[in-house]
C-alpha positions as CSV (number, residue, x, y, z in Angstrom):
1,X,38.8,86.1,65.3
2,X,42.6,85.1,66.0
3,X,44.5,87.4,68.0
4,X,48.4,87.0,68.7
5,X,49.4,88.5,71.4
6,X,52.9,90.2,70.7
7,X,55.1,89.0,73.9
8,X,54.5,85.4,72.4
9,X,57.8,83.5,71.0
10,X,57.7,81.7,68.4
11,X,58.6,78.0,70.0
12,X,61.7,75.9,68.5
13,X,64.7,73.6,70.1
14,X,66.4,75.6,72.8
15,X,70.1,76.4,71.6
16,X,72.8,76.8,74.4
17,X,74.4,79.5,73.2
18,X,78.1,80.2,74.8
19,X,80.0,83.7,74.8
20,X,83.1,83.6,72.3
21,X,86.0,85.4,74.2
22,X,89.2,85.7,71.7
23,X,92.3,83.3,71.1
24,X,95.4,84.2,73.0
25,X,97.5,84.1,70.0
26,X,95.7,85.5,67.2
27,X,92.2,87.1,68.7
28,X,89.9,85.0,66.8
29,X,86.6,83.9,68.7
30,X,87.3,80.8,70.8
31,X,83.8,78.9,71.6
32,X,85.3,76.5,73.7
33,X,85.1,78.2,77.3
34,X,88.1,76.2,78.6
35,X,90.2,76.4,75.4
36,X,92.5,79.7,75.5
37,X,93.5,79.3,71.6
38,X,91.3,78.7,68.1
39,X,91.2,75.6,66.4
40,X,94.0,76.8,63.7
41,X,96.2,78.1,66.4
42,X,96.0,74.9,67.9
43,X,95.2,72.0,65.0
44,X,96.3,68.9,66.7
45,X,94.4,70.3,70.4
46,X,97.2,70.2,72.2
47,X,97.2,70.7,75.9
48,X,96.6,74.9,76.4
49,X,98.1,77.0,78.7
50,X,96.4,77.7,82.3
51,X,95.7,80.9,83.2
52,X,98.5,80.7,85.9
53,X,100.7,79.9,83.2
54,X,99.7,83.3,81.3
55,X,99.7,85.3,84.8
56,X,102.9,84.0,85.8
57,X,104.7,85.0,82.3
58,X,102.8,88.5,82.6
59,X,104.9,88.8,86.2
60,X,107.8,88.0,85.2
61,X,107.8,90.6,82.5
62,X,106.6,93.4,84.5
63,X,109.2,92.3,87.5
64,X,112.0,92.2,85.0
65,X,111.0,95.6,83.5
66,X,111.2,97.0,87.2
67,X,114.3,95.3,87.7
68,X,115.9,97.0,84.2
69,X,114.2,100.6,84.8
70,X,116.7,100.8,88.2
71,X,119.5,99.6,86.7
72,X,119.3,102.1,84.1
73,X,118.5,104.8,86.5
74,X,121.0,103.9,89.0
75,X,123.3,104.3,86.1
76,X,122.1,107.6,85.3
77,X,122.6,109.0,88.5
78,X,126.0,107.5,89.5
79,X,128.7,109.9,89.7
80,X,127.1,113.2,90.5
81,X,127.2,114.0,94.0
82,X,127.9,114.2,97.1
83,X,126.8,117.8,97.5
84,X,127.5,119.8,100.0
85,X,125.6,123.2,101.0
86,X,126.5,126.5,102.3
87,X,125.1,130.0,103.4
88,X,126.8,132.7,102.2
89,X,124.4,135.0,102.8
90,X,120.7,136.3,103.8
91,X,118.9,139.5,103.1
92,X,114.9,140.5,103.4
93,X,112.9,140.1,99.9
94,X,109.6,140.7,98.8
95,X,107.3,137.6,100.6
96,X,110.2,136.5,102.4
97,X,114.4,135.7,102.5
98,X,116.5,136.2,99.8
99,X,119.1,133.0,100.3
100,X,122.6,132.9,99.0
101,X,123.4,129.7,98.8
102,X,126.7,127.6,97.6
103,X,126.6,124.0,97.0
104,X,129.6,122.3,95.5
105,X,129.8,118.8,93.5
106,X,132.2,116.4,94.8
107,X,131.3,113.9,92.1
108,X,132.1,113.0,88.7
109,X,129.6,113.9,86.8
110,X,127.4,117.6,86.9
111,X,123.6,117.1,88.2
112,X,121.3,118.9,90.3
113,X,120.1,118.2,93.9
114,X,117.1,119.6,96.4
115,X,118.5,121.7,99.8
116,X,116.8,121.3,102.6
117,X,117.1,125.3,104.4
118,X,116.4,125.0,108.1
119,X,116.7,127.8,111.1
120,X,119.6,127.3,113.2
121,X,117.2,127.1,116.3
122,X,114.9,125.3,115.0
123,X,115.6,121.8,116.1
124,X,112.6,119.0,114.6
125,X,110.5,121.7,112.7
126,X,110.5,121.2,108.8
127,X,112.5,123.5,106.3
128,X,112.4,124.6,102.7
129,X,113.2,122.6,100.0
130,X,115.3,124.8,97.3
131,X,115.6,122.7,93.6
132,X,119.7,123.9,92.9
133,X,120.8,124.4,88.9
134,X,123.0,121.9,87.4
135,X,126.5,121.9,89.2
136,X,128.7,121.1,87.3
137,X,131.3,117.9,88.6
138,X,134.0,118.5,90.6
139,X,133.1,122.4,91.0
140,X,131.0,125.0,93.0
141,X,127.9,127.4,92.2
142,X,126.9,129.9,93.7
143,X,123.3,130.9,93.6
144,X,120.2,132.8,95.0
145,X,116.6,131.4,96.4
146,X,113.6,133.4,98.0
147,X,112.4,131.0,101.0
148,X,109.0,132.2,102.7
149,X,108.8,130.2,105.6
150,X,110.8,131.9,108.0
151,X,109.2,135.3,107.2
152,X,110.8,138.5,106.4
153,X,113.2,139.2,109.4
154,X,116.6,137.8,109.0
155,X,117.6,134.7,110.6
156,X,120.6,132.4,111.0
157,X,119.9,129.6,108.6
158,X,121.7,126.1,107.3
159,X,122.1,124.4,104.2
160,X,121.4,120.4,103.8
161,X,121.8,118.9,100.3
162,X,120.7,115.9,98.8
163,X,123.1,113.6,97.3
164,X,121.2,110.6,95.1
């Protein structure tokens, strides 16, 4: 009686099988380990690219994409501002002050700014921040904010805006 026993290979020539990773130019298996493109993106096996090569071209890209996103944000922003903020008046609301506030828009363009509301006697100690409406350029609004970190009693308070 023969009996195989079922974790037993069946025995051949060992093949050194390699992972394929993909070309860098069309995605096509690469067997070559060293190689970064195929054989028919690279027919006459030219010398390939390092990987510092493909790094460094990836850095530049990103840094000049940086570079581009502030220029076209510092354009957007140029023009509006500076802002200047004013207290015209304070009154008790519901959870804490009711804040008239008027900022005006020295600038050339319209845009919105962030106002920093202190207490007058409150040297160091953080304020509120207050998000303003558009102002338009060259002009004044006038508007009202409910700031609850002062609390409920009325208090002499200052205005500090923003400009970008």
């Amino acid at each position: 009686m023969t009996s195989s026993s079922p974790s037993a290979l069946p025995s051949g020539p060992a093949v050194d099988v390699e992972p394929a990773h993909p070309c860098i130019r069309c995605g096509r298996p690469v067997a070559e380990p060293s190689a970064g493109l195929c054989e028919e993106c690279n027919p006459l096996e030219l010398a390939q690219p390092s990987a510092t090569q493909l790094h460094g071209i990836a850095a530049v890209g990103i840094i000049g994409f940086v570079v581009l996103l502030a220029l076209v944000g510092r354009a957007a922003i140029s023009g509006t501002g500076p802002f200047s903020g004013t207290i015209v008046g304070v009154t008790t609301a519901n959870g804490g002050l009711a804040v008239t506030l008027t900022v005006q828009n020295a600038g050339t363009k319209g845009g919105a700014t962030t106002c920093e509301i202190t207490a007058n006697d409150s040297v160091g100690l953080p304020g509120e921040l207050v998000q303003t409406p558009p102002v338009p350029a060259g002009q004044s609004l006038t508007f009202q904010a409910v700031v609850t970190s002062f609390g409920p009693s009325p208090t002499a308070l200052a205005a500090d805006c923003q400009s970008p």
